[in-house]
Wavefront OBJ file of the C-alpha trace (Angstrom):
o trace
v -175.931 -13.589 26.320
v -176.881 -10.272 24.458
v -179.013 -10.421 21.476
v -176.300 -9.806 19.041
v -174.775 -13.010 20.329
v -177.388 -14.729 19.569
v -178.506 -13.927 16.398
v -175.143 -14.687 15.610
v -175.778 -18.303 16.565
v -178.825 -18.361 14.725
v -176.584 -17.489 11.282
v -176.552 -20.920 10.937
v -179.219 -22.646 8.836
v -177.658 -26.294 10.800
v -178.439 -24.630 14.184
v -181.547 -23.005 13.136
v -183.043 -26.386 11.802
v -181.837 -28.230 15.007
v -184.240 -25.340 16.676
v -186.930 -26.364 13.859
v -186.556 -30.449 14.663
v -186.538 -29.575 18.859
v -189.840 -27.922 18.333
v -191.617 -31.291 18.427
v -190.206 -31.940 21.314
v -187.505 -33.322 23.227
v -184.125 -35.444 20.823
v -181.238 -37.029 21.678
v -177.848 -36.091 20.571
v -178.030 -39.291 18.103
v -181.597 -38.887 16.890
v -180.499 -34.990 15.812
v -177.140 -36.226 14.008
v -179.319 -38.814 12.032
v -181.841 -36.294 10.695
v -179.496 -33.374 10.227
v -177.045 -36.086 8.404
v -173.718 -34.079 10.062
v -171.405 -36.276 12.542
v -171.037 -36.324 16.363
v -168.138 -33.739 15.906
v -170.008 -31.181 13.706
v -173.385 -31.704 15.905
v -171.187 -31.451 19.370
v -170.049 -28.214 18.211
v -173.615 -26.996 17.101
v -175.232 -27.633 20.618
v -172.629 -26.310 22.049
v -173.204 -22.687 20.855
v -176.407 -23.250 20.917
v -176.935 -24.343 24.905
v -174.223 -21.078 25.242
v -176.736 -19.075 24.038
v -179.673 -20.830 26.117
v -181.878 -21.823 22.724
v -181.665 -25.215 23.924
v -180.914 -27.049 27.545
v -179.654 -30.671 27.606
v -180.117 -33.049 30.625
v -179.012 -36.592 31.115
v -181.534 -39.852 31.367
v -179.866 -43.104 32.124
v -176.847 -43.564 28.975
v -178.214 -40.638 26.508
v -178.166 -37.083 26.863
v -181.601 -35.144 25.394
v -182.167 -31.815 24.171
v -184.913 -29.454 24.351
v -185.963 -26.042 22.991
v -185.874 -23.496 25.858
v -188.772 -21.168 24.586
v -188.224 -18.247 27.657
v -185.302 -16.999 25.567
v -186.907 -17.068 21.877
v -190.227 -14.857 23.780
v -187.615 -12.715 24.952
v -185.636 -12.569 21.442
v -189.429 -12.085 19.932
v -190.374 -9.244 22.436
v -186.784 -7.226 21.999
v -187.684 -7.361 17.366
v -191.471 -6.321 18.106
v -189.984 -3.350 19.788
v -188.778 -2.201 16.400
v -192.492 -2.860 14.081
v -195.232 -1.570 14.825
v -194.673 2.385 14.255
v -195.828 3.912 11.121
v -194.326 7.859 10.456
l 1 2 3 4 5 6 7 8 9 10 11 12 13 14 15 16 17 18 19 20 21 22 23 24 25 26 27 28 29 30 31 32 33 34 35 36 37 38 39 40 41 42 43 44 45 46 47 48 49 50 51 52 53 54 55 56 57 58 59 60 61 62 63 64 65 66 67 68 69 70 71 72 73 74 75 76 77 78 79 80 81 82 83 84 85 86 87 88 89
């Protein structure tokens, strides 16, 4: 996914503060609709554009699906923006 897609997933303050609460670690699908305060629908749909995007990878444990924060693809977000700082006419 290009970094224009993505950027355009993190328009969202919802997905960016699912990004915020996976920092700590690893959430199910339930424990992120509780804090975020959105239903399974809304939240589906949010993870959804977010996993298309790779910000976050899911995998299954037993009955629950969890979440985490896939931090290769922020370093590479973070590397392409320094590209444009730095240089001072």
């Amino acid at each position: 996914m290009g970094e224009s897609s993505i950027f355009k997933v993190l328009s969202d303050p919802q997905r960016r503060d699912i990004l915020v609460m996976l920092r700590e670690g690893r959430m199910s699908a339930g424990e992120i609709a509780e804090k975020l305060g959105v239903s399974p629908p809304a939240l589906s749909y949010h993870l959804r554009l977010l996993k298309g995007a790779e910000l976050v990878t899911e995998y299954k444990e037993k009955n629950f699906v969890y979440y985490e924060l896939n931090t290769s693809v922020l370093q590479e977000l973070i590397l392409w923006v320094e590209q444009f700082g730095g240089r001072k006419a």
